[in-house]
C-alpha positions in Angstrom: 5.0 -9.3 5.5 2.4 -12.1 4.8 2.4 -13.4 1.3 -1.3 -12.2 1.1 -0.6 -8.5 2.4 2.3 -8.4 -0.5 0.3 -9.8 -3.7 -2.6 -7.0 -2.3 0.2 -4.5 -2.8 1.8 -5.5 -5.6 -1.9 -6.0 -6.9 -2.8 -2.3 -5.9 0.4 -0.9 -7.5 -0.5 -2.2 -10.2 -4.0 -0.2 -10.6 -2.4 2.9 -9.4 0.4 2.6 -12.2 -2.2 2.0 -15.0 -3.8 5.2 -13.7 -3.2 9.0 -14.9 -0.1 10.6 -13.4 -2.2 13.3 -12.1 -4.0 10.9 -9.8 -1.0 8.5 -9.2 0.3 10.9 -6.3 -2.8 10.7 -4.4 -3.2 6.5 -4.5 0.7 5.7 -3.6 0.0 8.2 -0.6 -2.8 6.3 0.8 -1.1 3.2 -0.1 1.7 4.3 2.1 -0.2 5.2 5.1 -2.0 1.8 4.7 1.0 0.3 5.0 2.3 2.4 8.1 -0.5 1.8 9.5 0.0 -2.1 9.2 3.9 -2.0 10.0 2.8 0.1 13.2 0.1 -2.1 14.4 2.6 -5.0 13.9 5.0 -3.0 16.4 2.4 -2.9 19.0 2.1 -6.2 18.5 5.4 -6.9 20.2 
């Protein structure tokens, strides 16, 4: 991973931390699926 693609996800976890538990599970899911979708466009990319 780029430098710049991990400080914007240790950036993001950050925010989703400070958040209320209740809406913790719905950010780290989208954060995930962000970063499947980078790790499989960088497969393609092969």
């Amino acid at each position: 991973m780029s430098e710049d693609l991990v400080s914007q996800v240790k950036t993001e976890v950050e925010r989703i931390v400070a958040l209320p538990l209740d809406q913790q599970v719905n950010d780290f899911a989208a954060l995930r699926d962000e970063l499947e979708s980078v790790l499989n466009d960088s497969d393609s990319n092969r």
